[in-house]
C-alpha positions in Angstrom: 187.1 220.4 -84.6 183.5 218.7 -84.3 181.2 218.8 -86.8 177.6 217.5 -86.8 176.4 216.4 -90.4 173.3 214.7 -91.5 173.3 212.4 -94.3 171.5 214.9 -96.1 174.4 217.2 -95.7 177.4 215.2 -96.4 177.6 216.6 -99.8 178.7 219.8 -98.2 181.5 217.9 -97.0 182.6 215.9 -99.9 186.5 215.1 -98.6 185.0 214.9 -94.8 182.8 212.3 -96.4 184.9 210.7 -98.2 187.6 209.9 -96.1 184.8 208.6 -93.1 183.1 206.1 -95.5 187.4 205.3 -96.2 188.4 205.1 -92.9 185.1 203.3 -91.7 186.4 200.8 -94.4 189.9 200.3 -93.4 188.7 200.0 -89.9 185.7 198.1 -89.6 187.0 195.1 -93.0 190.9 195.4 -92.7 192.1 195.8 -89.3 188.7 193.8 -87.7 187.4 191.3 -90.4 184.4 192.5 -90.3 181.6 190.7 -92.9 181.1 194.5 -94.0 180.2 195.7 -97.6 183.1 197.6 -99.6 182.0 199.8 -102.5 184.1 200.2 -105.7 185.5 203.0 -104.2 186.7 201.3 -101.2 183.9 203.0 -99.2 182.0 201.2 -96.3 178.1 201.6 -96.3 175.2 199.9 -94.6 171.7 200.1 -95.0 171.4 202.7 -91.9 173.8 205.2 -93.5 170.3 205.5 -95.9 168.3 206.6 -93.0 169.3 210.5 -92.7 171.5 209.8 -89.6 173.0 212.6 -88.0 177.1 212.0 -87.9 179.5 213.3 -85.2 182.5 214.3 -87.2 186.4 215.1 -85.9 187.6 217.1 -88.3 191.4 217.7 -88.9 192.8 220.5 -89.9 193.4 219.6 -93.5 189.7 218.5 -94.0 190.3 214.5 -93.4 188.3 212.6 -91.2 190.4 211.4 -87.3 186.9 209.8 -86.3 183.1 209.7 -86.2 179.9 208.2 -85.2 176.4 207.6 -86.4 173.6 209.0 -84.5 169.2 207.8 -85.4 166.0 207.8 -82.8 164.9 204.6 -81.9 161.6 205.4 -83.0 162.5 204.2 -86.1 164.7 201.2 -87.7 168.3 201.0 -85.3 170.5 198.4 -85.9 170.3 197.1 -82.2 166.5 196.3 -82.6 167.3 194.3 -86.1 170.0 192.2 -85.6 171.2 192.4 -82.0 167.7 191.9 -80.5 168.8 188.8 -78.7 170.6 190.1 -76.5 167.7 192.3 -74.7 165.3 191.6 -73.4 162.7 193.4 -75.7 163.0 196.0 -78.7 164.6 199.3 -77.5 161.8 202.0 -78.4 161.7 205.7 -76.9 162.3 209.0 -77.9 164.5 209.8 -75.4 167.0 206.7 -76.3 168.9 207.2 -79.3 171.3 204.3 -81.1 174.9 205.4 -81.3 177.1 202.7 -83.9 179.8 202.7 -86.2 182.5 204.4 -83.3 185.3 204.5 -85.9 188.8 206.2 -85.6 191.3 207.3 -88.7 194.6 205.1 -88.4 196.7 207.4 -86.3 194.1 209.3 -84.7 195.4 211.0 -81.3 193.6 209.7 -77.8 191.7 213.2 -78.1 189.5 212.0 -80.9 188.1 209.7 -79.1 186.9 211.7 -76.2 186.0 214.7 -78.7 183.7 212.5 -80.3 182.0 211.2 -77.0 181.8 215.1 -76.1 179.9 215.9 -79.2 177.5 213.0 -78.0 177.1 214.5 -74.7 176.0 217.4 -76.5 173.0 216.1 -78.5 172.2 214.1 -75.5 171.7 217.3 -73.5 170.8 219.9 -76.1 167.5 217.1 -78.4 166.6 216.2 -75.0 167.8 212.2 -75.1 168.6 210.6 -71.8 170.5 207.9 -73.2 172.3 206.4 -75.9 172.2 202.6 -76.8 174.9 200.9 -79.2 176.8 197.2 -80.0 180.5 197.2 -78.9 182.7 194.5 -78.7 185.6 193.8 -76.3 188.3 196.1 -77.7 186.3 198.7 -76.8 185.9 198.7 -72.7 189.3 199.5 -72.3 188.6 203.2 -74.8 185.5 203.6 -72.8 186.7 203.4 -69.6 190.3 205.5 -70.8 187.6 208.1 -72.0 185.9 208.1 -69.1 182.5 207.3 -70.6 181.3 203.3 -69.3 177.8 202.0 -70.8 175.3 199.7 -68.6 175.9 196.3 -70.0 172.1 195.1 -71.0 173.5 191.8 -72.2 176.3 190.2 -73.9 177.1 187.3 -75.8 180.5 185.3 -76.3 183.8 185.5 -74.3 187.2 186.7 -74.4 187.8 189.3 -77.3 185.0 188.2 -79.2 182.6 189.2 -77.1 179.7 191.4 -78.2 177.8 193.5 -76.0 174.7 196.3 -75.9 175.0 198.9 -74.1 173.4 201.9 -72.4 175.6 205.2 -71.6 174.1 208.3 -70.1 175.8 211.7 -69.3 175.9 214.0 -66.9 177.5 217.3 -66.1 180.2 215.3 -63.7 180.7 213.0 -66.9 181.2 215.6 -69.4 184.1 217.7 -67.6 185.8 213.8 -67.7 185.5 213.5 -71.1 186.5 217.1 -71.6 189.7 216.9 -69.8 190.5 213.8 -71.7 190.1 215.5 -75.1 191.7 218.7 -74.4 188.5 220.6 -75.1 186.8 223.4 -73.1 183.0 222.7 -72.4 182.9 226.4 -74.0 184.3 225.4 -76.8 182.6 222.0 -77.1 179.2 224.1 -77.1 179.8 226.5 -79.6 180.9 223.9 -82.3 177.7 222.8 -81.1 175.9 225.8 -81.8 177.4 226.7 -85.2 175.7 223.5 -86.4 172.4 223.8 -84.5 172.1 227.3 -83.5 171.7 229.1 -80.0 170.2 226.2 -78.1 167.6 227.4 -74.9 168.9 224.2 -73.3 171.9 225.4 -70.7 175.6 224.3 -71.6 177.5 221.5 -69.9 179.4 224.6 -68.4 176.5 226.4 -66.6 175.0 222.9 -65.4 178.5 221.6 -64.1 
């Protein structure tokens, strides 16, 4: 199942928690090589993670974390404006653009989880009213985004080959979501009322009634 989780609320959830900071970890230092700071608990946590973020969680059924991503406005600090800035043309500011990073998946997670999580996104993006999201990916990645069925707007790139690095601007609409839907295995019905448990009854209309 999705969950959405703020930082602030991650105690809630202490193995959820736990086993994303883990897997975000093993992902992002051991299978990538990542220059990423480890804990002593063999956690991964960067400055943003102190921001109050709001977290798209895949749950599994025994608690665990199968994937996740990290959700801020740019109206404040994003990691795109402070360290990727060179590859756009100017800082990335609005309230209806929000950064999307640390797209991380459990070792073993099924092809659903990634979809699920882009579904969740979807959600926010429709039901807070943000047009698009903006996030860093590197070349592993096109090939998941476009097997999702989910492709950003390349605003600029830098290197070649596999170690290219990219920013990149996704939007979605109704047409979109019913992609990524199929590809996770999830109803739009269902997508919505994880959706709601978290949020409450939204006034904005679900993915369903708009499609």
């Amino acid at each position: 199942m999705l969950r959405y989780v703020y930082a602030s609320d991650l105690a809630d959830y202490p193995l959820l928690a736990r086993t994303m900071f883990e897997d975000r970890a093993d992902q992002f230092k051991t299978r990538l090589g990542w220059d990423v700071d480890i804990d002593g608990d063999g956690q991964e946590r960067d400055q943003y993670d102190q921001l109050n973020p709001l977290y798209v969680i895949w749950e599994e059924p025994d608690g665990r974390h199968g994937g996740s991503m990290r959700f801020l406005p740019t109206t404040g600090r994003t990691m795109v404006n402070e360290h990727f800035g060179e590859l756009i043309s100017g800082p990335v500011t609005s309230p209806l653009i929000w950064e999307c990073t640390r797209f991380c998946l459990a070792r073993g997670a099924g092809g659903h989880v990634a979809a699920a999580l882009m579904l969740g996104g979807g959600e926010i993006m429709q039901n807070f009213g943000v047009e698009h999201f903006v996030g860093v990916f590197d070349a592993r990645m096109v090939r998941i985004y476009r097997m999702i069925g989910s492709s950003p707007e390349v605003l600029g790139s830098a290197g070649t080959g596999r170690d290219q690095i990219s920013v990149g601007l996704w939007h979605f609409d109704p047409d979109a979501a019913s992609r990524v839907a199929a590809r996770a295995g999830i109803s739009l019905a269902q997508s919505r009322q994880w959706f709601d448990r978290a949020f409450g009854t939204q006034t904005h209309p679900s993915f369903a009634q708009s499609a």
